[in-house]
C-alpha positions as CSV (number, residue, x, y, z in Angstrom):
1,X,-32.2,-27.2,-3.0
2,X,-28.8,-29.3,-3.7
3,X,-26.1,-29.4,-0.4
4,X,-23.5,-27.3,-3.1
5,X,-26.4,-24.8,-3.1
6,X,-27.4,-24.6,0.3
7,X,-23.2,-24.7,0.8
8,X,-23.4,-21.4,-1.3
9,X,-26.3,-19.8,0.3
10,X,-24.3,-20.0,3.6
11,X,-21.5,-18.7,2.8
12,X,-22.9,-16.0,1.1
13,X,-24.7,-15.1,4.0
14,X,-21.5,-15.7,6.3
15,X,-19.6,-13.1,3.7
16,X,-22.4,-10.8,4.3
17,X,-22.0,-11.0,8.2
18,X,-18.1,-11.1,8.2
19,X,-18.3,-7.5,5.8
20,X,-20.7,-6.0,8.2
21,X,-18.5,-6.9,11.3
22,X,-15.2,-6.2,9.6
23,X,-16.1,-2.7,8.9
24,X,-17.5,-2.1,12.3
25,X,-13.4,-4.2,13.7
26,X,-12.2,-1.0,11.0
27,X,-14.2,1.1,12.8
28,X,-12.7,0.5,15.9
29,X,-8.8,0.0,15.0
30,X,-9.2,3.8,13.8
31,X,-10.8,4.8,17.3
32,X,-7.7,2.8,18.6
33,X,-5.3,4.9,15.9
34,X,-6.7,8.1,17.1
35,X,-6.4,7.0,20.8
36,X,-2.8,6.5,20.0
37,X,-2.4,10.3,19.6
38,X,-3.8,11.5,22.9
39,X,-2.3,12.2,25.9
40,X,-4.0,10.5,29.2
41,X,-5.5,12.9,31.7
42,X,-2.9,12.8,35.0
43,X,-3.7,9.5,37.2
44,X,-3.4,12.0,40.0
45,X,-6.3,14.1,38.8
46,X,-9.0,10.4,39.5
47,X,-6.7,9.4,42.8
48,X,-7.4,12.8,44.5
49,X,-10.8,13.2,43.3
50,X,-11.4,9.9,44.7
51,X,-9.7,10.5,47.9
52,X,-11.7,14.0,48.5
53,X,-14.6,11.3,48.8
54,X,-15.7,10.6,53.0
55,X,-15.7,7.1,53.8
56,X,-19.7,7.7,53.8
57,X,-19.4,8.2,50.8
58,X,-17.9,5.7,49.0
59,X,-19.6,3.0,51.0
60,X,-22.9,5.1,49.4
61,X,-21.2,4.8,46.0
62,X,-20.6,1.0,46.7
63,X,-23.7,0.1,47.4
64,X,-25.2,1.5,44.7
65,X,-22.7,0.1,42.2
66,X,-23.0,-3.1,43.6
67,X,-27.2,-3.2,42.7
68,X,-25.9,-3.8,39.3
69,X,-24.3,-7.2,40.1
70,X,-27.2,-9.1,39.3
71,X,-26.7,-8.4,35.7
72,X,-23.5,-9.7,36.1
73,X,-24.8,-12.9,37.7
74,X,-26.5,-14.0,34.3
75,X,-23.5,-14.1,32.7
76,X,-21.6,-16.9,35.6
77,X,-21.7,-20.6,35.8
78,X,-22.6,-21.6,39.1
79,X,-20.0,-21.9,41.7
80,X,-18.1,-19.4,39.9
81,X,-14.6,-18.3,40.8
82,X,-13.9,-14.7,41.0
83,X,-10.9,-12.5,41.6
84,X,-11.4,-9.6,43.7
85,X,-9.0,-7.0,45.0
86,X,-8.3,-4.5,48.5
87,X,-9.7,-1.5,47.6
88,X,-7.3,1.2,48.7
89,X,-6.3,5.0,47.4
90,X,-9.1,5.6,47.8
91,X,-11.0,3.6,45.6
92,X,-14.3,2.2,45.3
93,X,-14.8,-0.4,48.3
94,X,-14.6,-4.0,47.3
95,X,-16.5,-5.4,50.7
96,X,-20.3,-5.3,48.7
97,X,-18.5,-7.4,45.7
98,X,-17.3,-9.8,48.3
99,X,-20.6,-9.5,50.1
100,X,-22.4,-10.5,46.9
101,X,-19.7,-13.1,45.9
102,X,-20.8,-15.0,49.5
103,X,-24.1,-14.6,49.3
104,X,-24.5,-16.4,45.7
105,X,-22.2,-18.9,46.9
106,X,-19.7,-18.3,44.5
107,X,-16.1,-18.5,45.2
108,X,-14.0,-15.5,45.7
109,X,-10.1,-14.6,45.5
110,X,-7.5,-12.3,45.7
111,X,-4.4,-11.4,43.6
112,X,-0.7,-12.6,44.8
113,X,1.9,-10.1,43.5
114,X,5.5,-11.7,43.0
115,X,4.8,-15.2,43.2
116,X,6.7,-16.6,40.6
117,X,9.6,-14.9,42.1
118,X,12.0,-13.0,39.2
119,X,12.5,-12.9,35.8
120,X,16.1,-13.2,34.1
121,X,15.9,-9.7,34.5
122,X,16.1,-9.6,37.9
123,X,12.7,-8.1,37.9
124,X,9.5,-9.3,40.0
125,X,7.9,-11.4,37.8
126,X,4.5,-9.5,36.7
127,X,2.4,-12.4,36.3
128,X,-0.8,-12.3,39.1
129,X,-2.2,-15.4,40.4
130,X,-5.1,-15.7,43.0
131,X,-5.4,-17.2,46.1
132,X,-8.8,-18.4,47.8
133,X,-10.5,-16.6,50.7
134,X,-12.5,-17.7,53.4
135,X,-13.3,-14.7,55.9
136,X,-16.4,-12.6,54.9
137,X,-15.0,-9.4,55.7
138,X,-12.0,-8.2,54.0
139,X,-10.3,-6.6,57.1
140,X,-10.5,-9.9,58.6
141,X,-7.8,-11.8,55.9
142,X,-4.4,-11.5,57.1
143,X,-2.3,-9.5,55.0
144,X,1.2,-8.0,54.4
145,X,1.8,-4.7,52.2
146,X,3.5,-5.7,49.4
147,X,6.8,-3.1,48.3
148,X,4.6,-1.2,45.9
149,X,1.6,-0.5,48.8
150,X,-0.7,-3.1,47.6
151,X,-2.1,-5.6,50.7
152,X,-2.0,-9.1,49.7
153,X,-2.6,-12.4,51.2
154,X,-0.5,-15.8,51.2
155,X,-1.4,-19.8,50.0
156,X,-0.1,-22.5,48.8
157,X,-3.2,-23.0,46.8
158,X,-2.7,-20.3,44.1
159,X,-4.6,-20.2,40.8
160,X,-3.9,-19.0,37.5
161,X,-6.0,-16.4,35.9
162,X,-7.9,-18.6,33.3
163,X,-8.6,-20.9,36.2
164,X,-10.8,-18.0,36.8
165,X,-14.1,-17.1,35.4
166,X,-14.4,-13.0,36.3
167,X,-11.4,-10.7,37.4
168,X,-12.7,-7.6,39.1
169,X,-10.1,-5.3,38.3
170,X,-8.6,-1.6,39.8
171,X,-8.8,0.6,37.9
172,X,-7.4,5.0,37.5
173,X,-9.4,5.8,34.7
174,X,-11.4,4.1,31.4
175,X,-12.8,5.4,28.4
176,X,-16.3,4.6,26.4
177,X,-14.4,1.5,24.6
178,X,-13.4,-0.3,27.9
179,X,-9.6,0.7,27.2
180,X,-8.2,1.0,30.8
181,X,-6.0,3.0,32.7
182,X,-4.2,1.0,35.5
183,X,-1.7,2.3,38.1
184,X,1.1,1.9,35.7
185,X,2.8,-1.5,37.2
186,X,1.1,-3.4,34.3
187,X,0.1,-6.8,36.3
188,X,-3.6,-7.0,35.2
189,X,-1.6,-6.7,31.2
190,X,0.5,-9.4,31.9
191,X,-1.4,-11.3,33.2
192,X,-4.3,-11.1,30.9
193,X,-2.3,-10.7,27.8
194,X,-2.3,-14.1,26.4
195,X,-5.8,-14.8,26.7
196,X,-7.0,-11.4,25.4
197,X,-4.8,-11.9,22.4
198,X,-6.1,-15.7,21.8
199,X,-10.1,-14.6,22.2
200,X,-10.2,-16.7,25.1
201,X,-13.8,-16.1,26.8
202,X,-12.5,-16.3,30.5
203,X,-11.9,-14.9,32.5
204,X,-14.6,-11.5,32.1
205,X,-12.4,-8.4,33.1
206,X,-14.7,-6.0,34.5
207,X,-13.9,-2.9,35.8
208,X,-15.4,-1.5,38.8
209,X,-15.2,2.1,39.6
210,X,-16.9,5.8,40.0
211,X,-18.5,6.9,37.6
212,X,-16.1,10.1,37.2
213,X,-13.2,8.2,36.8
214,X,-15.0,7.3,33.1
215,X,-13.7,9.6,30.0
216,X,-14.5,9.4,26.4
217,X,-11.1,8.1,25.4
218,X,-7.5,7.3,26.2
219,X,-4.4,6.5,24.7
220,X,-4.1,2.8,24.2
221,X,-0.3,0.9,24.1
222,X,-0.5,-2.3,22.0
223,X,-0.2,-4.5,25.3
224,X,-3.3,-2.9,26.6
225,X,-6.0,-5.2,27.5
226,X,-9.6,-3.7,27.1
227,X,-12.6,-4.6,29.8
228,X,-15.2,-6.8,29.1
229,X,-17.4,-4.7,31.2
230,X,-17.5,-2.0,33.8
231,X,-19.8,-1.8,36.6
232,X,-20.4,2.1,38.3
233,X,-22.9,3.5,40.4
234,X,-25.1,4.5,38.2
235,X,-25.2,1.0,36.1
236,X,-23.4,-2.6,34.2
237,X,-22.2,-1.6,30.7
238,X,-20.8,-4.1,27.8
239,X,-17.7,-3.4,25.5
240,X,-18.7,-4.5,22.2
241,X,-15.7,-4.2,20.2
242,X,-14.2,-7.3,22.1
243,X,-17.3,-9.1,21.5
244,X,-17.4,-8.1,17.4
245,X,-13.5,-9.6,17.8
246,X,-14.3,-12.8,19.1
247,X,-17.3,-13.1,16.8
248,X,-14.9,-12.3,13.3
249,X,-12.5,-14.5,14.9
250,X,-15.3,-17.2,14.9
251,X,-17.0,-16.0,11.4
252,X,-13.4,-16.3,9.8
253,X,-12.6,-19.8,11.1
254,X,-16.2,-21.2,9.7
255,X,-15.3,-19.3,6.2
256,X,-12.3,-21.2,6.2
257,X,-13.9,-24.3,6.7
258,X,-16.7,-24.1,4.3
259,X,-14.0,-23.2,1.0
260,X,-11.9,-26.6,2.0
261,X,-15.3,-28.4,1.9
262,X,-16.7,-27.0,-1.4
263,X,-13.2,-27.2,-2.8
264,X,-13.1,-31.1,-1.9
265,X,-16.4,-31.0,-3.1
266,X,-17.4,-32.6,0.1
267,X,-21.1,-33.1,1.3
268,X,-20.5,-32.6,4.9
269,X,-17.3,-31.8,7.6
270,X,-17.3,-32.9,11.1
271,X,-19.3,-30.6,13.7
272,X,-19.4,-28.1,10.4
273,X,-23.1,-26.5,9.8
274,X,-24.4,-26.8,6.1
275,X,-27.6,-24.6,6.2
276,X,-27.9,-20.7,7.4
277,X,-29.7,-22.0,10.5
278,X,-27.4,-24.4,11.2
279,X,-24.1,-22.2,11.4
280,X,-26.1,-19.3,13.6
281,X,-26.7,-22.1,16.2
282,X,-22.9,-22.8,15.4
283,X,-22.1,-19.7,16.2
284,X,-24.6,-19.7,19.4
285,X,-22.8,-22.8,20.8
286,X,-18.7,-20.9,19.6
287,X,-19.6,-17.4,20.6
């Protein structure tokens, strides 16, 4: 077989692959269209639901939920650097996630509200960033409670989010595409705005909640940013839309590179597969 042919082949196959995922990306803007139409459930009908809860009980629930970590652990580098959060509101607790962040040696931190100071609007600047932790119990970090009720500790040594490689984050409410509802202050947007929007792969935003605060769908804003994952009691689940994203995002960038080569009539481009198996380990080593 010449290289022009095996150049065809591939991206034949490649156009094949990109239809398949761009219907399913279709697919998903409409469920995103029709979310746009909804009304969100009442934040106070998940905040006193979970506040009915004893303390018993949501320990229960968090150490069940917490089970599922493992599945989480195939997915981190060693050494990995993850942002927790004070549980609070009633929420599910966030001790077993730090328990399990010790344990595995991995290294946790917590989110800094107002660190950048203001903007030019004389508003807090929204932008989170992380500071380490050392204690093993979270009652133990000294804290102050920031103006809108959240506890939060102080260091010099503050990361930004992509310095991170998960982000454990509160959540009210999210529906079966990983579309989140927060408290309303939009930090975790902000903050995670620029790397949703360039497919960056860190940090993983997984959610971490009771399973009742789940619903089939809610209304998603344009700044939204979706989870990765979401971890409940009763199990891990993955978000596939953002992963057929990333992948079309990757599929498209090949295509683009394989017409300049056969236009140029070129045998071969730099790091650029020229057989079918060669761009699906491509993809293996992008994805």
């Amino acid at each position: 077989m010449s290289k022009n042919t095996g150049q065809q082949h591939s991206a034949t196959a490649l156009s094949d692959s990109l239809s398949k995922l761009s219907a399913d990306d279709a697919r998903s803007k409409k469920e995103v269209k029709v979310a746009d139409s909804l009304a969100n459930p009442p934040r106070r009908q998940f905040t006193r639901q979970r506040r009915q809860l004893t303390a018993g009980e949501r320990r229960q629930y968090a150490r069940m939920a917490s089970l599922h970590l493992i599945k989480l652990q195939q997915r981190l580098p060693p050494h990995a650097r993850i942002g927790l959060y004070y549980d609070g509101f009633g929420e599910l607790p966030t001790q077993p996630l730090l328990d399990w962040i010790i344990r595995l040696n991995y290294q946790p931190y917590l989110p800094v509200v107002g660190s950048l100071g203001r903007n030019d609007m004389g508003n807090v600047d929204k932008h989170l960033r992380f500071v380490p932790i050392h204690q093993s119990k979270l009652l133990n970090i000294p804290t102050r409670i920031h103006s809108l009720g959240m506890k939060q500790n102080h260091h010099r040594r503050l990361l930004w989010a992509r310095e991170l490689d998960v982000i454990i984050c509160p959540l009210v409410a999210v529906d079966n595409s990983g579309n989140r509802m927060g408290m309303g202050g939009g930090f975790y947007d902000t903050t995670l705005g620029k790397s949703h929007q360039a497919g960056l792969k860190k940090p993983l935003k997984i959610g971490w909640c009771y399973d009742f605060q789940m619903v089939e769908q809610l209304e998603r804003q344009v700044w939204d940013v979706p989870l990765d994952g979401l971890i409940t009691p009763s199990g891990l689940r993955w978000f596939k839309r953002n992963q057929i994203k990333a992948l079309i995002v990757l599929i498209r960038t090949y295509k683009h590179w394989e017409m300049m080569t056969l236009e140029r009539n070129s045998t071969t481009v730099k790091n650029k597969p020229s057989t079918p198996t060669n761009w699906q380990r491509w993809l293996m080593r992008n994805a």
